[in-house]
C-alpha positions in Angstrom: 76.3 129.4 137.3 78.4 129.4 133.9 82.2 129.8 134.6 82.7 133.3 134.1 79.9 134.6 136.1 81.6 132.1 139.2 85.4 133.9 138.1 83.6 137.5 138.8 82.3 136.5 141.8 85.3 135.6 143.6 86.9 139.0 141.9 84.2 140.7 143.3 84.8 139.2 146.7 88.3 140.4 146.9 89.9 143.3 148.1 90.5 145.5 144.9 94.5 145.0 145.7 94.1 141.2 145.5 92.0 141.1 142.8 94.3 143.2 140.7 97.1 141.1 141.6 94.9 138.0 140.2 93.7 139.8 137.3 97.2 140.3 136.5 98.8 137.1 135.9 95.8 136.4 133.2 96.1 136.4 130.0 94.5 139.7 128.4 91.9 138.3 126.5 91.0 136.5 129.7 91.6 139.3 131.9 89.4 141.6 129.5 86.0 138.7 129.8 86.7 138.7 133.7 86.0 142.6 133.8 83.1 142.1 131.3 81.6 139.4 133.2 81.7 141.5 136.6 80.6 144.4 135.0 77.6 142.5 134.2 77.0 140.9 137.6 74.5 142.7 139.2 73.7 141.7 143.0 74.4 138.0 143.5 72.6 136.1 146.8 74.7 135.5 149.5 73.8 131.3 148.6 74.8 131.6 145.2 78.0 133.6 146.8 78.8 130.8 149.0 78.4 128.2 146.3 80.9 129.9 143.7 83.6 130.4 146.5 83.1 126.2 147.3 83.2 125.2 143.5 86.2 127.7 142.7 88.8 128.8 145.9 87.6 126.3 148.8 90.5 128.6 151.2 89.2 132.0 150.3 87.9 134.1 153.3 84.3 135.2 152.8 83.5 138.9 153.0 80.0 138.5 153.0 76.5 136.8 152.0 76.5 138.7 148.8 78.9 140.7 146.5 77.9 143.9 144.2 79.8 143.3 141.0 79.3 146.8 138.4 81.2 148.9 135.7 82.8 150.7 138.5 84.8 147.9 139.9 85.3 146.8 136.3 87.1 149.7 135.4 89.0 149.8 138.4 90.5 146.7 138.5 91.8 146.7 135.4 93.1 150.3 136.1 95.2 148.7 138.9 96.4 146.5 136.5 97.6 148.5 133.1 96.1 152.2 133.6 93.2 153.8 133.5 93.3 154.4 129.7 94.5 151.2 128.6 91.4 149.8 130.5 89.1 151.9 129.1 89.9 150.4 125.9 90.4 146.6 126.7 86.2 146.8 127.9 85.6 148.9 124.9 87.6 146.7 122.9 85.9 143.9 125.1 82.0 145.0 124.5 82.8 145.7 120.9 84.6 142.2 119.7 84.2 140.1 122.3 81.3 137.4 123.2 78.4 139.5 122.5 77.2 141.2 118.4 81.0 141.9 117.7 80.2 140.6 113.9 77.8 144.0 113.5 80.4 146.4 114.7 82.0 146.6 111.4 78.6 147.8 109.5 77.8 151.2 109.1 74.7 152.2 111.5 72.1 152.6 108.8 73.0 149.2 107.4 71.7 147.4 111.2 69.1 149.6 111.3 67.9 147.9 108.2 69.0 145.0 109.1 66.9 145.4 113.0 63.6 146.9 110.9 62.1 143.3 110.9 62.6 142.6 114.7 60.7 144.0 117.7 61.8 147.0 119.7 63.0 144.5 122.7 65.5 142.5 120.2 66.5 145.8 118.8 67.2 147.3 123.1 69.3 144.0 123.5 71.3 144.4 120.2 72.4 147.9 120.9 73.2 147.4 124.7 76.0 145.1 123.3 77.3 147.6 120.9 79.9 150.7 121.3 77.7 153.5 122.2 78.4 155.7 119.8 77.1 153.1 116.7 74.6 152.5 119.1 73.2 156.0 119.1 73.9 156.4 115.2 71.9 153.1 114.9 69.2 154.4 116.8 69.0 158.1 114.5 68.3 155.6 111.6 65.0 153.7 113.4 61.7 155.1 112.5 60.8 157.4 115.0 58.1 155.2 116.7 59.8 152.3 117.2 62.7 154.5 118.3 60.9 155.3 121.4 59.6 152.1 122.7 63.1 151.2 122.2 64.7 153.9 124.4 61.8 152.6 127.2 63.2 149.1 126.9 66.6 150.2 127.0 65.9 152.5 130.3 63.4 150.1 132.1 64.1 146.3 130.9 65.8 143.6 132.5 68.5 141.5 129.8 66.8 138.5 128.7 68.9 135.2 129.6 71.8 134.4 128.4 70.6 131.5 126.2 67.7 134.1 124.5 70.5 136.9 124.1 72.6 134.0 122.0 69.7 133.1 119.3 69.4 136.7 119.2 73.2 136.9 118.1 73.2 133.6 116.2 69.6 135.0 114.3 71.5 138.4 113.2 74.9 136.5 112.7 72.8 134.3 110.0 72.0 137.2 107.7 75.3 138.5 107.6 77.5 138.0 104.3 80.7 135.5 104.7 82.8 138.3 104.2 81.2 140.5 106.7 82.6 137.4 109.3 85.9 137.5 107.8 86.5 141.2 108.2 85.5 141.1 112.0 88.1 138.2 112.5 90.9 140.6 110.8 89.3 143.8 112.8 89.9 141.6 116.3 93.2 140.5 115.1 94.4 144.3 113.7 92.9 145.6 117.5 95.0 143.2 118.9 98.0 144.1 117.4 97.3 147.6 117.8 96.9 147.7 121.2 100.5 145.8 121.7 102.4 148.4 119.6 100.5 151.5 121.6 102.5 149.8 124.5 105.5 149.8 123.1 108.2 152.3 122.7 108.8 154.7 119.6 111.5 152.7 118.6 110.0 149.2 119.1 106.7 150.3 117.6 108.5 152.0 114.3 110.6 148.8 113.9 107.3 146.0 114.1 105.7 148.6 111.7 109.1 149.0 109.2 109.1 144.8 109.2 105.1 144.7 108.8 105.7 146.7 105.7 108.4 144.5 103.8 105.9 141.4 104.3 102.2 143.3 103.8 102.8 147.1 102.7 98.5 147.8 103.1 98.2 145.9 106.3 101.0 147.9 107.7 99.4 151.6 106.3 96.3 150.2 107.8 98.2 149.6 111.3 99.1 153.2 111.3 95.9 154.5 110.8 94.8 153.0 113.7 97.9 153.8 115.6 97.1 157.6 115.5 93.1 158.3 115.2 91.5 161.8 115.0 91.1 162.1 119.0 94.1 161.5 119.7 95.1 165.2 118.0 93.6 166.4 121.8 97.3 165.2 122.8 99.4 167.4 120.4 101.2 170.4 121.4 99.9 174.2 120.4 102.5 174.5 118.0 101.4 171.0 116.1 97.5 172.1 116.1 98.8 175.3 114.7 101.1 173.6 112.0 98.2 171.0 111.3 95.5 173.9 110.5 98.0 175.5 108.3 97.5 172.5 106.0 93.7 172.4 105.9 91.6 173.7 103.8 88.4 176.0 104.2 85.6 174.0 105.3 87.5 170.5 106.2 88.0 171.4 109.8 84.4 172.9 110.3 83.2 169.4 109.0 85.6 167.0 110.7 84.7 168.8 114.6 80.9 167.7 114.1 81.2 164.9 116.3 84.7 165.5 118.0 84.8 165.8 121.4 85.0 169.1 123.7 88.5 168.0 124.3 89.7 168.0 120.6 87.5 170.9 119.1 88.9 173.5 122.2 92.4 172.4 121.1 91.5 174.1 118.0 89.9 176.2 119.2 92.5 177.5 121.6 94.6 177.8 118.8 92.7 180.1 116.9 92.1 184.1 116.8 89.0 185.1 118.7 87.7 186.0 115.6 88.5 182.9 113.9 87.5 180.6 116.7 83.7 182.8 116.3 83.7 182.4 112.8 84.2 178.3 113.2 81.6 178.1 116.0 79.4 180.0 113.5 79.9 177.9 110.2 79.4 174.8 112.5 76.4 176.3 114.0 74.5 177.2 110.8 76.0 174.9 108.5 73.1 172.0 107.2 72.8 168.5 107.9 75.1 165.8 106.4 75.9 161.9 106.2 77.9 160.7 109.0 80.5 159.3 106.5 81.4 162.4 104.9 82.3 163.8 108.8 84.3 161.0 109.3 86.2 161.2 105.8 87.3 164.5 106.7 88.6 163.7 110.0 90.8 161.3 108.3 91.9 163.9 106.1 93.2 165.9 109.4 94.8 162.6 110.5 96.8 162.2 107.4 97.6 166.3 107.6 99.4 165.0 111.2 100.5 161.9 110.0 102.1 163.5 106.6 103.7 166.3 108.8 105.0 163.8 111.5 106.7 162.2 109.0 108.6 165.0 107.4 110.0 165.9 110.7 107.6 169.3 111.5 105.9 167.7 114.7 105.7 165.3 116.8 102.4 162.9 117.3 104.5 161.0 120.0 103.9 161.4 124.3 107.1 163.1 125.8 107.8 159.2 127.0 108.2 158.5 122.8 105.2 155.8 123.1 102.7 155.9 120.2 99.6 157.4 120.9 
C-alpha cells in the first residue's frame, strides 16, 4: 500500500471533526493529495484496514474492518477545513495539476484529441477521467464519433487500470509533448498557487502583492488579475454592476460569451434585462449557428475586461461586501 493510499485510510477512519483537525495542520499541497487520494479509495478490506492503522498510528482506535473513502468525504473534509468553495477548487486545482495528466491541461481540446487519435478507446477513458471535466467533455466533441462511444462505455463501466499502467500512460503522452508545453504547466501550477493565496487575502493585502508584482514583472502581474476575476465570477456582482457592465457591450458579444456560462451567470443577465430583451437574447442564442469554442471564450474575456475596466475607474465594485477578491 503506497503512502498516500495508507494517509486516506486512517482519514477515512476518523471521525470527520478529527480528520479535519489533522488535515488542517498540513501543508496545502499535502492536504490537497490527501483529499485526492481518499477520493480515490474505493472500499478497502478490513485486513488491509488493520495493516495501514499498524504501519501508520499504532494508538488509533479502530472503527471498523473496513472504511469507505469517496468524493463525498473528500469534499467535506476539506470544507471543515477552509470552506466549501475554497475546497472545491484545491481538488479541482488538485485533479487538474496535480499527480495525474496536469501537463495536457494547458492544450486546447482539439489538440489532445489529436494527440489521443493513435491510442485505443481504454487509454483515451483513463486520460480524460484525470482531466477537468469540462476539457474532458470538449475533448470528447473532437473524437470521431465511433470511437467516442466505446469511450463513453469505458468511462461508465471500467475499472482504473493500476497505478503503475495509469503512469506509462502519463509518461507515453508526457513524451510527445513540446519542452515548452512542460514549462508552461510549471508556471500555470505556480500562477494557481499564487492565485489562490491572494483570493484569501484582503482587498487591501491583495491590491498591494499585485501593485509590488507589477514594479518587478508588469505582464505576470496583468496575467494575475485575469485570473483573479474570471467570467463566472460576474454571478457575484450586484444588479446595478450587471446593468453598468451591459451598458458597455456591444451587439452580439454578450449573446456569444453566455454559450457555455452557467444558469447562475446567464439569469444574472438575464434578470437584468427587459422582458423583451431577455426574449430577444434567448432567441439570438437559440438560433444563432455553430462556432469554435475559442471565439466563446474570447468574448467572455472581453465582458471580464468590461468589469475589470469599470472596477477600476471607480463605477462598480467586483469585490464581496467582506472586500476579499473574488
Amino acid at each position: 500500500m503506497t503512502p498516500e493510499k495508507r494517509v486516506a485510510v486512517v482519514l477515512a477512519s476518523l471521525d470527520p471533526d478529527v480528520a479535519a483537525k489533522v488535515m488542517s495542520e498540513l501543508d496545502p499541497h499535502i492536504m490537497t493529495k490527501a483529499a485526492e487520494s481518499i477520493r480515490n479509495l474505493g472500499i478497502v478490506p478490513g485486513n488491509l484496514y488493520k495493516k495501514a492503522l499498524a504501519e501508520s498510528v499504532q494508538e488509533l482506535k479502530a472503527y471498523g474492518d473496513a472504511v469507505h473513502g469517496n468524493d463525498s468525504l473528500a469534499v467535506g473534509l476539506l470544507s471543515k477545513v477552509v470552506g466549501e468553495q475554497q475546497a472545491a477548487s484545491m481538488l479541482e486545482l488538485g485533479q487538474m495539476a496535480g499527480n495525474r495528466f496536469g501537463a495536457l491541461v494547458s492544450r486546447k481540446p482539439e489538440e489532445i484529441a489529436r494527440m489521443l487519435a493513435a491510442e485505443s478507446s481504454s487509454v483515451i477513458a483513463v486520460v480524460l477521467r484525470f482531466l477537468p471535466s469540462q476539457l474532458a467533455s470538449e475533448t470528447l466533441s473532437h473524437i470521431k464519433e465511433e470511437i467516442r462511444n466505446k469511450v463513453v462505455i469505458q468511462i461508465a463501466t471500467a475499472e482504473l487500470p493500476p497505478e503503475r499502467v495509469i503512469d506509462q500512460i502519463e509518461q507515453h503522452l508526457v513524451a510527445r509533448l513540446p519542452a515548452s508545453v512542460k514549462r508552461k504547466q510549471d508556471d500555470t501550477e505556480r500562477i494557481d498557487s499564487l492565485v489562490s493565496i491572494m483570493q484569501r487575502s484582503s482587498k487591501e493585502v491583495a491590491d498591494a502583492m499585485l501593485d509590488e508584482l507589477g514594479k518587478q514583472d508588469p505582464a505576470l502581474a496583468d496575467l494575475v488579475r485575469d485570473r483573479m476575476f474570471v467570467f463566472e465570477d460576474i454571478a457575484r456582482l450586484d444588479d446595478a454592476a450587471v446593468r453598468r457592465i451591459m451598458q458597455e457591450l456591444e451587439n452580439g458579444v454578450l449573446s456569444t460569451a453566455l454559450r457555455k456560462a452557467s444558469d447562475e451567470v446567464r439569469d444574472r443577465f438575464l434578470s437584468n434585462m427587459s422582458r423583451r430583451a431577455a426574449d430577444g437574447l434567448q432567441e439570438e442564442m437559440e438560433y444563432a449557428g455553430k462556432m469554435p469554442f475559442s471565439e466563446v471564450l474570447a468574448k467572455q474575456k472581453q465582458v471580464v475586461q468590461v468589469a475589470r475596466s469599470l472596477a477600476e475607474q471607480g463605477e462598480i465594485k467586483i469585490g464581496s461586501s467582506e472586500e476579499e477578491y473574488v
